[in-house]
Each structure stands twice: as C-alpha cells, then as structure tokens.
FIDONU-285023 format. One record per residue: residue in three letters; x, y, z of N, C-alpha, C in turn. Coordinates in steps of 0.05 Angstrom, whole numbers, padded with zeros to 5 digits, always signed. Each point is the difference from the previous one (the first is absolute). Layout:
N
ALAXYZXYZXYZ...
END
This chain:
379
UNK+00601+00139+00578-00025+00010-00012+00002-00001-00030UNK-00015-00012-00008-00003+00005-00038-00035+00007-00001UNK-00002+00012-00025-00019+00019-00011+00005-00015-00031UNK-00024-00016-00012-00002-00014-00022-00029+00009-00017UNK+00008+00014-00028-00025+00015-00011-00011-00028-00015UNK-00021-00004+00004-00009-00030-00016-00032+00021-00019UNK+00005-00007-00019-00016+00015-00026-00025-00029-00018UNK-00016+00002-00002-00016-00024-00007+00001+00005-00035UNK-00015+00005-00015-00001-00016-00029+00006+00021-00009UNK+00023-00004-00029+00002+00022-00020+00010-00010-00022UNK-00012+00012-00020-00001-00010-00031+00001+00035-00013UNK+00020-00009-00013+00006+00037-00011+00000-00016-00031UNK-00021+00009-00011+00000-00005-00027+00004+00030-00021UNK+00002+00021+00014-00011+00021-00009+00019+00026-00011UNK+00028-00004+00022+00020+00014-00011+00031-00002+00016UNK+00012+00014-00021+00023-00009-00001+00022+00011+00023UNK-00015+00021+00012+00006+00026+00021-00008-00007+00022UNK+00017+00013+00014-00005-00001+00022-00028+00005+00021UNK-00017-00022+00011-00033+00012+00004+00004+00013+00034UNK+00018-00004+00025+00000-00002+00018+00000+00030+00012UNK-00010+00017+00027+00005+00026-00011+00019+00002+00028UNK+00012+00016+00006+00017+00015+00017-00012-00024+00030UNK-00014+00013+00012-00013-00012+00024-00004-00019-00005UNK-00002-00024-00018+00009-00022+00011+00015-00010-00009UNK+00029+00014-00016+00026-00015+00005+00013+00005+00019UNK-00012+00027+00025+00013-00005+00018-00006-00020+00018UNK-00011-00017+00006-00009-00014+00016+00003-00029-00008UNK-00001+00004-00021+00018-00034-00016+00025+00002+00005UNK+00022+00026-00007+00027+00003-00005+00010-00002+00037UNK-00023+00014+00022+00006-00007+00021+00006-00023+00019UNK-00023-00022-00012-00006-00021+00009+00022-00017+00003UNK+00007-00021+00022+00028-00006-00020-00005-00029-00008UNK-00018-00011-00005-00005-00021-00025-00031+00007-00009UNK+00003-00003-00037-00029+00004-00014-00009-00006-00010UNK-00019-00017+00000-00017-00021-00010-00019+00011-00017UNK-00004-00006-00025-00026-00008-00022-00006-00030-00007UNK-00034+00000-00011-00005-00026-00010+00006-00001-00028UNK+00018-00005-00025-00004+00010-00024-00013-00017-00016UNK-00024+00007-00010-00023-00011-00005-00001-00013-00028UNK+00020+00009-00012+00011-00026-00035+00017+00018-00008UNK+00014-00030-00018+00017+00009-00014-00001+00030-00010UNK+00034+00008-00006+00011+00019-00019-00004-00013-00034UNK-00005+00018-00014-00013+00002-00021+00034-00011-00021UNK-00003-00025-00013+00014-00015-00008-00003-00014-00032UNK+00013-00017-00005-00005-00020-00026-00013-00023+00008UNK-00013-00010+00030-00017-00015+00006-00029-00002-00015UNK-00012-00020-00002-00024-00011-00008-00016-00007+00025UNK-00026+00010-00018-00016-00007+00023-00006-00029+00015UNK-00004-00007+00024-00010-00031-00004-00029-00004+00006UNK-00006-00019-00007-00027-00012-00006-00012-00002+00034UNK-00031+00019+00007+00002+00009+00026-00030+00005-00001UNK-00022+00002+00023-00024+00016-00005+00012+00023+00022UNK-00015+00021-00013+00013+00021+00005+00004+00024-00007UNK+00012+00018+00003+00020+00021-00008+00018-00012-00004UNK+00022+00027-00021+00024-00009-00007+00016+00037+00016UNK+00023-00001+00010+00011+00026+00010+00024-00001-00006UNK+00022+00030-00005+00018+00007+00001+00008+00026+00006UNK+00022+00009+00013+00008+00012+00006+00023+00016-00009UNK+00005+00029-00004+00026+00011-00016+00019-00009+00016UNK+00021-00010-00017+00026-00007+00014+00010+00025+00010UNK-00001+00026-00002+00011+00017+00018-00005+00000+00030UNK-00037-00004+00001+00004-00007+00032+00012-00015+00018UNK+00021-00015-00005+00011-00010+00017+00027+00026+00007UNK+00004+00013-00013+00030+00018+00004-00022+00022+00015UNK-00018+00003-00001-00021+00022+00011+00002+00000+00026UNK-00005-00032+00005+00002-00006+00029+00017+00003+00009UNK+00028-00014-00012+00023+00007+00013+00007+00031+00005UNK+00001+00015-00020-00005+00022+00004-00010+00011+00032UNK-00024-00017-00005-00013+00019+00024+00007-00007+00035UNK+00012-00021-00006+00004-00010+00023-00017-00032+00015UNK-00007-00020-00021-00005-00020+00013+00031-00019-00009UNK-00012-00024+00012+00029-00011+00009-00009-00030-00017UNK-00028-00011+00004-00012-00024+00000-00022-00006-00018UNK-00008-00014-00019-00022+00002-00014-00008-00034-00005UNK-00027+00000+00010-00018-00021+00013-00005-00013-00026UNK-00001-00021-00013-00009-00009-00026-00016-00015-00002UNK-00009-00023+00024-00017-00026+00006-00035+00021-00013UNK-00011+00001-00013-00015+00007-00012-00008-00016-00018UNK-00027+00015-00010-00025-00021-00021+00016+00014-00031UNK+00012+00017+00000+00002+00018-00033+00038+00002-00003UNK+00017-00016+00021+00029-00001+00002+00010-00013-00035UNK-00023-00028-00008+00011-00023-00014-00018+00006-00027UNK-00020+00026-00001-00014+00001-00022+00018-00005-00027UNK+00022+00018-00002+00019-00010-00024+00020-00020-00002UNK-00009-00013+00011+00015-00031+00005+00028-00003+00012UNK+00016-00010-00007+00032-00010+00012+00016+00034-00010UNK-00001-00001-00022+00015+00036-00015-00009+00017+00012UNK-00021+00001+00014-00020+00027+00012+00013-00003+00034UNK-00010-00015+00006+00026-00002+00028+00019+00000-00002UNK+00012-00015-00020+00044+00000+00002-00007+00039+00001UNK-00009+00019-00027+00003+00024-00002+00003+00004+00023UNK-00028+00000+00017+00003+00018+00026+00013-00001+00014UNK+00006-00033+00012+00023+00000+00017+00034+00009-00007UNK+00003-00003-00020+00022+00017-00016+00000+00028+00011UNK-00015+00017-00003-00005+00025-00003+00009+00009+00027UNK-00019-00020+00017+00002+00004+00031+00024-00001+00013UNK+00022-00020-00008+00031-00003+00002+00012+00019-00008UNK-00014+00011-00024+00034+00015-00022-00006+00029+00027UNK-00034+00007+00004+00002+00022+00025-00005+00001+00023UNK+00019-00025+00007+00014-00006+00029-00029+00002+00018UNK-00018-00005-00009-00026-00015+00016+00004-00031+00004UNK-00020-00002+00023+00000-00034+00014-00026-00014-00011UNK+00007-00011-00011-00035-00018-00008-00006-00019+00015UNK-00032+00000+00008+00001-00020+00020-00031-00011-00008UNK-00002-00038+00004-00036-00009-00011+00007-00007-00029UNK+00024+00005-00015-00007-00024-00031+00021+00004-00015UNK+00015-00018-00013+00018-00006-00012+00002-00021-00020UNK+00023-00012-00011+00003-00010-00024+00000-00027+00008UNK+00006-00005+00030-00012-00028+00003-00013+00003+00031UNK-00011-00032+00004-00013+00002+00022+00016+00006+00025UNK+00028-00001+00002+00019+00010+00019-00002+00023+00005UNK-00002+00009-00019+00005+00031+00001-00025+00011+00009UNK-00035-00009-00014-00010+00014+00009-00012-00004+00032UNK+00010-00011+00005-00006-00011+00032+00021+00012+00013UNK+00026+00010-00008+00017+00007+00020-00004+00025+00019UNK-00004-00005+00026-00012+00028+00009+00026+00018+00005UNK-00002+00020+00012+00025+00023+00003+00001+00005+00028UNK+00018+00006+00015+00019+00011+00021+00019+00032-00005UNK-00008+00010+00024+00017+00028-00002-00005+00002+00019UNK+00030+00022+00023+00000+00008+00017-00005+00031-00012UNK-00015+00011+00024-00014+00021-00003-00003+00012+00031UNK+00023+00018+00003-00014+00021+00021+00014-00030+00021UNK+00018-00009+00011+00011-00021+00015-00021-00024-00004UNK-00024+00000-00015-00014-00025+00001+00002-00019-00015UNK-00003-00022-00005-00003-00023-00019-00018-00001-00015UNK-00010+00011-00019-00033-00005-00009+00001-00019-00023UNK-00016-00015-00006-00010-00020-00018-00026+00004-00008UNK+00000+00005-00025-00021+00005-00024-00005-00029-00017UNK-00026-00003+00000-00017-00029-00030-00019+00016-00004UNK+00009-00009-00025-00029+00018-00024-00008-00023-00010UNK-00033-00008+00005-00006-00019-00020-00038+00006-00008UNK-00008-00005-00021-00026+00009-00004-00015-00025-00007UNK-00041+00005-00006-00004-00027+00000-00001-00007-00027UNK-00010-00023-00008+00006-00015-00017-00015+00012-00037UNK+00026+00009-00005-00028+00012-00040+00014-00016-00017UNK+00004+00021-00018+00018-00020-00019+00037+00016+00002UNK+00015-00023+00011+00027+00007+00000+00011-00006+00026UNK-00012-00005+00015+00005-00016+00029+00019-00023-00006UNK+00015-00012+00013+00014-00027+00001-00015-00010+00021UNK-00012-00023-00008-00020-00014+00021+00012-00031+00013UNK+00024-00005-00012+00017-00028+00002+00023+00002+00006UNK+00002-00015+00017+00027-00015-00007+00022-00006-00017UNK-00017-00012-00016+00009-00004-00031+00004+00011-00018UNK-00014+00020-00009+00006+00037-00010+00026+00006+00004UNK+00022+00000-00018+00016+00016+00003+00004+00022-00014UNK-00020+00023-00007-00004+00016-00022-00006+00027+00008UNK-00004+00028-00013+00002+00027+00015-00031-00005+00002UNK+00004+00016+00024-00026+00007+00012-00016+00020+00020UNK-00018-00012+00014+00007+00021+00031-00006-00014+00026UNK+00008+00007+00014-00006-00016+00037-00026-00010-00001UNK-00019-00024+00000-00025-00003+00010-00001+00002+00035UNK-00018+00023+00010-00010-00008+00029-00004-00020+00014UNK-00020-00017-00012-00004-00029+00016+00014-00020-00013UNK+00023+00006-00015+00021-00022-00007+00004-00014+00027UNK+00011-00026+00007+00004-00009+00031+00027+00008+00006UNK+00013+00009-00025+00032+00011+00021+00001+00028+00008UNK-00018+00014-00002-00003+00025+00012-00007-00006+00030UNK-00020-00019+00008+00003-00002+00021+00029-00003+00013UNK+00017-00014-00010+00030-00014+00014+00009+00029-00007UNK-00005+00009-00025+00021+00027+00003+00007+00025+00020UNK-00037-00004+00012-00012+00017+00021+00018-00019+00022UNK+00000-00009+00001+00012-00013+00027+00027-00016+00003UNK+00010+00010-00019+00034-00004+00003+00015+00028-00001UNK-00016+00016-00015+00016+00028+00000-00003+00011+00026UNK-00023-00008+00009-00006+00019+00033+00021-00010+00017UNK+00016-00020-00007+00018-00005+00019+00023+00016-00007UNK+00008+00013-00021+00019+00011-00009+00001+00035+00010UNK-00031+00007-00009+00002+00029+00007-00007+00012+00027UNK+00002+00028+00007-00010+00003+00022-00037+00011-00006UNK-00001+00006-00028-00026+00006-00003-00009-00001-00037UNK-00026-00022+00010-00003-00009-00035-00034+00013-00011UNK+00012+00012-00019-00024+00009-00016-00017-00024-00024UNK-00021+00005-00007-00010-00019-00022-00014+00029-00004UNK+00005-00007-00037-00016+00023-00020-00019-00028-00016UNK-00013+00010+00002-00034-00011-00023-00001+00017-00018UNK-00008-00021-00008-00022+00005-00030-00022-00019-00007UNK-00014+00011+00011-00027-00019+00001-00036+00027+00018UNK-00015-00015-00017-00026+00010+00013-00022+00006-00022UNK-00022+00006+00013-00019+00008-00023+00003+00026-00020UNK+00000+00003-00016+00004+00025-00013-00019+00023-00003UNK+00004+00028+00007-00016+00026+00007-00025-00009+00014UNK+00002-00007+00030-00007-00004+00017+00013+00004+00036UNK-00014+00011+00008+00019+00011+00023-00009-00010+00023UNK-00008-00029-00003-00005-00014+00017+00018-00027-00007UNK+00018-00010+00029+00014-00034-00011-00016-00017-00006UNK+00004-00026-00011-00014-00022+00004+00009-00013+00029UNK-00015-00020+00001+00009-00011+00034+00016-00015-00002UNK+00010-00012-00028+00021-00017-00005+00026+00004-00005UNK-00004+00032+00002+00021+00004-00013+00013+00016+00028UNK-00014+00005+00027+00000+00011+00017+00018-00030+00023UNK-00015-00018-00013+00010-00023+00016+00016-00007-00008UNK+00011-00003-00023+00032-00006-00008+00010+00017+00009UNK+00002+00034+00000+00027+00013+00014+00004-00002+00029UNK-00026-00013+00004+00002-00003+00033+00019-00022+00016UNK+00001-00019-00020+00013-00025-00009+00032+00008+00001UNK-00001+00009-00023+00036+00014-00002+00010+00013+00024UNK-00021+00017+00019+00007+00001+00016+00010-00016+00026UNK-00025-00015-00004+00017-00026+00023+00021-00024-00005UNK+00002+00002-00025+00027-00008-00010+00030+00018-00002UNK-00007+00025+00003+00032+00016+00010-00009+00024-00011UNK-00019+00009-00019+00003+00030+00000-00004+00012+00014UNK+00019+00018+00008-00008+00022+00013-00022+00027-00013UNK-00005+00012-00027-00011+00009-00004-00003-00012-00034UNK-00035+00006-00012-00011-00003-00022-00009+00027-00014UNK+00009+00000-00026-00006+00033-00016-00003-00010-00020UNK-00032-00008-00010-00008+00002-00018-00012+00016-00028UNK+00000-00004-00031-00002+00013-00013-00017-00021-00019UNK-00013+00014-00027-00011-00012-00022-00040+00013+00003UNK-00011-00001+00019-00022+00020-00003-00001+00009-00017UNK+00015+00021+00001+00001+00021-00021-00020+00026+00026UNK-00004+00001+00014-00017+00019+00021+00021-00012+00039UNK-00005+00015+00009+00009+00007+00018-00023-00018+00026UNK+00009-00021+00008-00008-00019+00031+00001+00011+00015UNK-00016-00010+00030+00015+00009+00030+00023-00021+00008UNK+00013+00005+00021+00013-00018+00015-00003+00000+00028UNK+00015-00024+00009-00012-00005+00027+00025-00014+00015UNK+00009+00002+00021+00017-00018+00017-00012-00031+00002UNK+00010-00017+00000-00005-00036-00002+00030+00002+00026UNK-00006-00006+00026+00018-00017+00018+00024+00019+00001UNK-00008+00032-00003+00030+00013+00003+00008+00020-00031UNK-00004-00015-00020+00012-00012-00018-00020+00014-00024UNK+00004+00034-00015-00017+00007-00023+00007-00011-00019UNK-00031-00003-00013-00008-00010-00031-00012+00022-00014UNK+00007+00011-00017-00009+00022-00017-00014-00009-00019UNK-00017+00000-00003-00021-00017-00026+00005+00009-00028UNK+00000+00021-00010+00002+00015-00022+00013+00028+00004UNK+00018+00003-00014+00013+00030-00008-00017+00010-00020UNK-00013-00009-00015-00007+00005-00024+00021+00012-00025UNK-00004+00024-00013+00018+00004-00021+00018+00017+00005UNK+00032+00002-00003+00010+00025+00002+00002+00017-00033UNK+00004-00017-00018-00005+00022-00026-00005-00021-00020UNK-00028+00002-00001-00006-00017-00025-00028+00010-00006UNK+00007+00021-00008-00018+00021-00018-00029-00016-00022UNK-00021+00014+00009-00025-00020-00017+00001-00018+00002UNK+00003-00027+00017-00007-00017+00008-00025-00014-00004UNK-00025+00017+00015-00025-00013-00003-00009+00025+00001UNK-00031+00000-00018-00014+00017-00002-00010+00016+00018UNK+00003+00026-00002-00014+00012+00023+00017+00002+00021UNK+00025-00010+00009+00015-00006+00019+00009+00027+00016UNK+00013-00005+00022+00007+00025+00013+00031-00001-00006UNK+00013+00023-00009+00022-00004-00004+00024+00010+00030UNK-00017-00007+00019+00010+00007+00026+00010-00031+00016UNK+00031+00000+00017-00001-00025+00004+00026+00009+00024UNK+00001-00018+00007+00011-00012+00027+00031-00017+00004UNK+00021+00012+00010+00025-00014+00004-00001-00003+00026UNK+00024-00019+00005-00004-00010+00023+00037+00007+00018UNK+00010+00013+00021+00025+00013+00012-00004-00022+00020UNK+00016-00020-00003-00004-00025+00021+00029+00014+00024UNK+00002-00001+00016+00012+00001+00029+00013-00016+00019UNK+00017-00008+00004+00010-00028+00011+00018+00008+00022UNK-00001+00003+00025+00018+00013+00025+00019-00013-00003UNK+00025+00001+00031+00015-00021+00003-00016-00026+00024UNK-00009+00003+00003-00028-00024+00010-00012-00015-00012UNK+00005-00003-00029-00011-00003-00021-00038+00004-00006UNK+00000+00017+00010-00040+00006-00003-00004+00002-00022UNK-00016+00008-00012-00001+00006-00027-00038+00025-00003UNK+00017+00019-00002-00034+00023-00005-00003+00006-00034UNK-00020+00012-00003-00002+00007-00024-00007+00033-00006UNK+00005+00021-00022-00015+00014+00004-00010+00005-00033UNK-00024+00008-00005-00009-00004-00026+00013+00030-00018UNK+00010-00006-00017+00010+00026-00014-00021+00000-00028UNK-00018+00029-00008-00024+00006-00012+00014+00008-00023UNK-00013-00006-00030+00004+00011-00024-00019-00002-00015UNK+00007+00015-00029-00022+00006-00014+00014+00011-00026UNK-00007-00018-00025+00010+00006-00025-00016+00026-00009UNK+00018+00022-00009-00012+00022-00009+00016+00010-00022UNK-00018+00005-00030+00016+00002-00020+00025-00006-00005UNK-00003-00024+00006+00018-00023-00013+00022-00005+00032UNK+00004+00018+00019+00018+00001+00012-00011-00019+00036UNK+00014-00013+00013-00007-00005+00025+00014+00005+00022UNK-00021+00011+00010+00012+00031+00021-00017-00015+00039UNK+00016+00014+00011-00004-00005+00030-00028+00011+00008UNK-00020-00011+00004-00019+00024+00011-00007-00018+00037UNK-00010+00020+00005-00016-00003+00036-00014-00024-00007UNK-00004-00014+00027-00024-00009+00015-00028+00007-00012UNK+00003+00021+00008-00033+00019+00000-00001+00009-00023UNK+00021+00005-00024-00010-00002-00034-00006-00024-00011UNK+00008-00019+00013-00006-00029-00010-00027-00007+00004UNK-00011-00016-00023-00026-00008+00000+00004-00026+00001UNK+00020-00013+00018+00005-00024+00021-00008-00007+00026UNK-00009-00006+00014-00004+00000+00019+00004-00018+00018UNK+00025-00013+00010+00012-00013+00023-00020-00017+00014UNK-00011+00019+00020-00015-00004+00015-00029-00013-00010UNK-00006-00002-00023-00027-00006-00008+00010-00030-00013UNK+00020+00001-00013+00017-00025-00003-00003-00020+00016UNK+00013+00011+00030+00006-00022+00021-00021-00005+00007UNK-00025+00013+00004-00031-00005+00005-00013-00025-00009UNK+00010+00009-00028-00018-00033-00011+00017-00029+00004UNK+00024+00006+00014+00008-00025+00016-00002-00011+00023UNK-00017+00021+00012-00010-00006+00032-00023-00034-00002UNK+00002-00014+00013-00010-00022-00004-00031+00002-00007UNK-00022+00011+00016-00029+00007-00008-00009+00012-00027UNK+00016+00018-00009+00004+00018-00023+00011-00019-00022UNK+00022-00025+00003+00005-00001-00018-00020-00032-00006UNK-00004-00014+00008-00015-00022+00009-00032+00003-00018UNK-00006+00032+00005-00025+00006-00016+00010+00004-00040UNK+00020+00019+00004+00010+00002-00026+00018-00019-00014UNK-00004-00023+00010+00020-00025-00021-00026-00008-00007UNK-00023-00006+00016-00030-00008-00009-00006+00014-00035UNK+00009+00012+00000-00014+00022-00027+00021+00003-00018UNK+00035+00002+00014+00023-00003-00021+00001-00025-00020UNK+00006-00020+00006-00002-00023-00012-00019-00002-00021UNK-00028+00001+00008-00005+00001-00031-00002+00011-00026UNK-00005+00029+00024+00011+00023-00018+00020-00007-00017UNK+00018-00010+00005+00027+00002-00009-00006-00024-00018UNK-00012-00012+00005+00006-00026-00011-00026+00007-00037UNK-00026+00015+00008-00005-00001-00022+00012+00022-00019UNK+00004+00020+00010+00029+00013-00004+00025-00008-00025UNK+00005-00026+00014+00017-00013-00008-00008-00010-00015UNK-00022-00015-00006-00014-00025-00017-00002+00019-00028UNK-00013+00029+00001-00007+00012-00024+00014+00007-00017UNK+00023+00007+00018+00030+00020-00020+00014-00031-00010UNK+00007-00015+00010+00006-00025-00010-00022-00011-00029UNK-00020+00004+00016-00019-00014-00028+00004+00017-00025UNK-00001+00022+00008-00003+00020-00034+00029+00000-00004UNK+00025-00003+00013+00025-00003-00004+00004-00025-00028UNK-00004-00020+00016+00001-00025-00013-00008-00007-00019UNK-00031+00003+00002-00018-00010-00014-00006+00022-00024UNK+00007+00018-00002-00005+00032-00015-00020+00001-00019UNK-00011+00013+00029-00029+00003+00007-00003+00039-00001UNK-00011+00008-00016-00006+00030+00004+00001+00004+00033UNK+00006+00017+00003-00006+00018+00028-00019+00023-00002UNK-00021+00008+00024-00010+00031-00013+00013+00013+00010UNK+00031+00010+00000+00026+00018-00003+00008-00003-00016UNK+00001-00020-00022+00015-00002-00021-00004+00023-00030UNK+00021+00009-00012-00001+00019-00014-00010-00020-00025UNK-00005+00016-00026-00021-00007-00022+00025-00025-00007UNK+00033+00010-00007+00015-00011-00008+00007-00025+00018UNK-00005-00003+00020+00012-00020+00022-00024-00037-00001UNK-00023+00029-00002-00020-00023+00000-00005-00019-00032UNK+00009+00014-00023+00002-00006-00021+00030-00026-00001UNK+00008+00011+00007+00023-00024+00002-00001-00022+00008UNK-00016+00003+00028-00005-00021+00022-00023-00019-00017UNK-00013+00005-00015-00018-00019-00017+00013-00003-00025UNK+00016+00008-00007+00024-00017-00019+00011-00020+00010UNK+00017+00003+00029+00005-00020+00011-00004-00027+00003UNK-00030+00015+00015-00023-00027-00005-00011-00015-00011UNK-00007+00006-00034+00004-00011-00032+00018-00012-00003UNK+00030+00014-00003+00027-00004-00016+00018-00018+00009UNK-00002+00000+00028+00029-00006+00017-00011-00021+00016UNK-00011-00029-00002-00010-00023+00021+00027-00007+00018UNK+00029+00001-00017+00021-00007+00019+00017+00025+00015UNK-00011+00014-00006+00013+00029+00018-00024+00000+00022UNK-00032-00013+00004-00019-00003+00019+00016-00020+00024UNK+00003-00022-00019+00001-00024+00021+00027-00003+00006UNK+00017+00022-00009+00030-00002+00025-00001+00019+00016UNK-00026+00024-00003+00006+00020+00016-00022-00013+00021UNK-00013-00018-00002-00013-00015+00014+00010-00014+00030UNK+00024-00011-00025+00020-00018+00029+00014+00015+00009UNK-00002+00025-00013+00025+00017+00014-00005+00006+00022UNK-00044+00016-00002-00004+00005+00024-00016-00019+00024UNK+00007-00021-00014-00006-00035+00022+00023+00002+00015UNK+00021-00001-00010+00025+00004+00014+00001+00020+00023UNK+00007+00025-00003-00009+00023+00011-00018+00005+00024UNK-00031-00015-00012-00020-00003+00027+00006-00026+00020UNK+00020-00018-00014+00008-00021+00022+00021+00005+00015UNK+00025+00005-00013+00022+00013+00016-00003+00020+00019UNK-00013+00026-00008+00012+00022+00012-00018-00006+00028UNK+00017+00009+00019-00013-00007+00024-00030+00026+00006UNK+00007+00018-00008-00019+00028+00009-00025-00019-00019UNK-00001-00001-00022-00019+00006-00017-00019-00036+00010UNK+00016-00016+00016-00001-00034+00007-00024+00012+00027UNK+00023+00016+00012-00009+00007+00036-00040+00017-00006UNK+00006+00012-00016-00032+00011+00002-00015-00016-00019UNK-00002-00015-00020-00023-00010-00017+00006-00025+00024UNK+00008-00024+00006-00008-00012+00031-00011+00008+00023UNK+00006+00015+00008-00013+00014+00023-00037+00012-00002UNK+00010+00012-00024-00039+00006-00018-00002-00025-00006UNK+00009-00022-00016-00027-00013-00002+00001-00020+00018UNK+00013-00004+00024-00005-00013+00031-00025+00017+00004UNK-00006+00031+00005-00012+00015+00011-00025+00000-00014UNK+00004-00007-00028-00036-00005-00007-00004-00020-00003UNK+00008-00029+00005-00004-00022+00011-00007-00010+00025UNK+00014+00015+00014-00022-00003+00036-00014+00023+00003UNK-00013+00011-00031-00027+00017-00003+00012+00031+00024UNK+00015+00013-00006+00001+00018+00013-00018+00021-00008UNK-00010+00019+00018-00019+00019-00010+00022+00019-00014UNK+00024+00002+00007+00015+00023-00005+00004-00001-00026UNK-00014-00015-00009+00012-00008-00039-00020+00002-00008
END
C-alpha cells in the first residue's frame, strides 16, 4: 500500500516563513511520498527572457519550507520554470539538491529534463513524468541541448510512456497543461490524457488551471483534470483562495483511488478545512464532464475563451488602454505607442509565437473559428 500527497500550483512570492499550518503538515509529513508543482524559479541573479507574458519568482526559502514540511518531489515542467533563463533554473535546481529534494520535468539539458523518476514505495515500483504544454522554455527538439522543461506532445514522451511501463509496477504522468481559471477541460486536452493512458499510464494528475477540474475514470485508469492551486496567494482577481490536494492510494493490487484533501489560505497561513467548508464542489465538477452537459458547455467555452483570449492579448501587446487600467498604466501604454515602434513589433512576434505554439491558446482560437465558419448559432 502507498499513500502519495500530490499538491497542484504554488508560487510563494510573499514570505520567507513558514505559510503551512499544523493540519496540513500532518498529512504531507504522513504521506509517504509528496508531490508539488513548483510554479518558477527561486528568486536569483537571472534575467528575464524575452516572452509574452508574465515574468515569476519565487523566495528561495520555499524550497527548505517544503522540505521542512514534508514533500519529497517538486514538479518543474511548467510555463514560469525558465522565466529567468539558464541562472534562474541552475538556482532552483541547486537549491532543490543542496535540500535533498528530487526534481523532476526540467533541467540543464534535454537529458535531464526528460528524465522521468522511479521509487519504491510501500513494496511498489512507481514511475513519475512531469511534462507541461508548450510556452516559452519547453525543449521542443531533438537538437536542443539546452535547460529547459519536458514538452507534453514532444514524440519521446510517448516512448517514455511506454518504455517505463515496462519497468514499473505502476506509472503516474503529472501535467501541466489546460485552459487557465476555467473549470471546465478542453476536449483536447482530455484526449491527450486519454492517449497517455493507452500508452501505459496508469493514472493522469493534472495542474496549471489555476481552479480546480473534475475527474473521471478512462478504461480503469483516473485522470484528474486540475488540482488547481495549493498556495499561490492572489493569483486572479476575485479568486477563491480555497483549493484542492489530491491523497492518491495505490493497494497491493495495484488500484489506484483518490481522496480529495480541502484547503484554504487564511491570513497568510494554509490550513486543512472540511468538504462542507469548501466552496469546491467535487460533485458539480464531475457534472460538467458527464457527456450531454459537457457537449452543450464546450459550445459556449471556446469562444468564450477564445475572445477572452483575443482581448487580454490585444491590449497586452498592442498597449491599448483597458477600462481597468489605472490613470498611470493607461498613460504609459500611449507612450508606448508613440515612443517605442520596436518594443511593438517584437512584442508582436513574441505574441505570434505564443498564439502559434502554445497548444491551449492553438486548441480554442481553431476550434472557434471552425465553429463560426460552418455558421454555428452557438457563436
């Protein structure tokens, strides 16, 4: 029997102390392997690289935090791992060694960040790959021999999926991939883990939402869509600072159950709360994956999402006032637009790049404008 705490996104920008409270280091310190996704770099002499985007860091103390608290593993294949370039990764992964943490999803070359991990646990074999989809810092080649992080639909993840399954008695895949604060999957992104599955995973636990998915059994075999966040405080506006871990279960039969462990950042601290204090809801989750329910709501996601997407991109890029923008923000943004023609037209290609690569942001502007091309009413 093993008992594996798997924790979805955290970015501790905020302090240097310890944030975790009593109740749930017992249940990390219990578990006996502990998984986080760690969402960027530790805060370094790295430079930023040239990206559309955000830029993130993280206090280098959180990594001894964790150790501290009792994880074992820290997931890196992420969109915000490579923001401070080659120095911003060497830091972290440094950090992660000097406190006897396992890094797993991105490294200093493409070997490394593809190498997946093995541990016996509880008499089992388990095999862990972390890989996320494609932003800026992915190794997308062959030929790349440079730090980076795991791409998902790289083609040797497939072989990796299906050479390791011969090794372990039971193989996990961690993601990083999906639409962001949205608590519904895409269908593409539903159909790739389905994929991994029939290539050797035994189970899929996905992260990057930033909000909390349902999941669903595929052939035996759970896919967890989204954890959403375990501590990454102000995130998005308005947000709920309530979120969802995941106590994965593995018999000697090798089954594999789940049970959802509930939290909720409160004055600064993140503490264990109920089921029934959670303003999560499981069950309403798995709902909108029921096939009729979800069939109607991809009709209306997609473009949503997609003009969504088109707007925050446009005033990003193009800097364009917003009506959110403060007196000082919007004053700038028409400096920009005057002053700066070559700070326009590289942030241009930056986000040409961006809307071509990344698979999420590819998967919904195709799908919408397929859908108002064979004139859908739903658009």
């Amino acid at each position: 029997m093993a008992e594996l705490f798997i924790a979805g996104d955290l970015l501790n920008a905020l302090t240097t102390e310890d944030f975790l409270d009593k109740s749930m280091k017992e249940i990390i310190r219990k578990s006996d392997f502990s998984i986080c996704n760690f969402e960027a770099p530790v805060d370094s002499d790295g430079q930023v690289i040239p990206k559309a985007g955000s830029w993130k860091s993280q206090k280098l103390q959180t990594v001894k935090i964790l150790k501290e608290n009792g994880f074992d593993m820290l997931l890196l294949a992420n969109n915000h791992i490579c923001d401070y370039g080659y120095e911003g990764l060497k830091a972290t992964l440094d950090e992660i060694h000097f406190q006897g943490l396992h890094p797993i999803g991105a490294g200093l070359s493409s070997e490394e960040a593809y190498m997946p991990m093995i541990r016996n646990i509880g008499g089992l074999k388990i095999g862990y790959i972390n890989a996320s989809e494609a932003q800026f810092g992915q190794i997308a080649s062959d030929h790349e021999d440079r730090g980076g992080y795991a791409w998902i639909n790289h083609r040797r993840i497939n072989e990796i999926v299906t050479s390791l399954k011969k090794e372990v008695d039971v193989l996990i895949f961690l993601a990083h991939a999906g639409l962001e604060n949205y608590d519904v999957p895409l269908i593409e992104w539903r159909d790739r883990y389905k994929e991994l599955c029939d290539l050797g995973a035994d189970c899929v636990v996905a992260a990057h939402p930033h909000v909390p998915q349902g999941y669903e059994y595929y052939n035996g075999k759970p896919i967890f869509y989204s954890l959403g966040n375990f501590f990454f405080p102000k995130t998005v506006k308005n947000h709920t600072e309530d979120g969802l871990s995941l106590l994965l279960k593995i018999d000697e039969k090798k089954k594999i159950s789940g049970e959802f462990i509930y939290h909720r950042i409160e004055n600064g601290w993140l503490k264990r709360i109920t089921e029934e204090e959670s303003t999560i809801s499981v069950d309403r989750l798995n709902g909108l994956l029921k096939e009729e329910t979800y069939n109607k709501l991809v009709k209306e996601l997609y473009p949503k999402a997609y003009e969504s997407m088109s707007l925050k991109y446009f005033h990003s890029v193009f800097q364009v006032p917003a009506s959110g923008d403060s007196l000082p923000k919007r004053i700038k943004k028409i400096l920009v637009q005057l002053f700066f023609k070559n700070h326009r037209k590289r942030s241009r290609e930056l986000l040409l790049l961006h809307l071509v690569r990344n698979e999420t942001n590819r998967y919904v502007t195709q799908r919408t404008l397929q859908m108002k091309a064979e004139g859908s009413d739903d658009t």
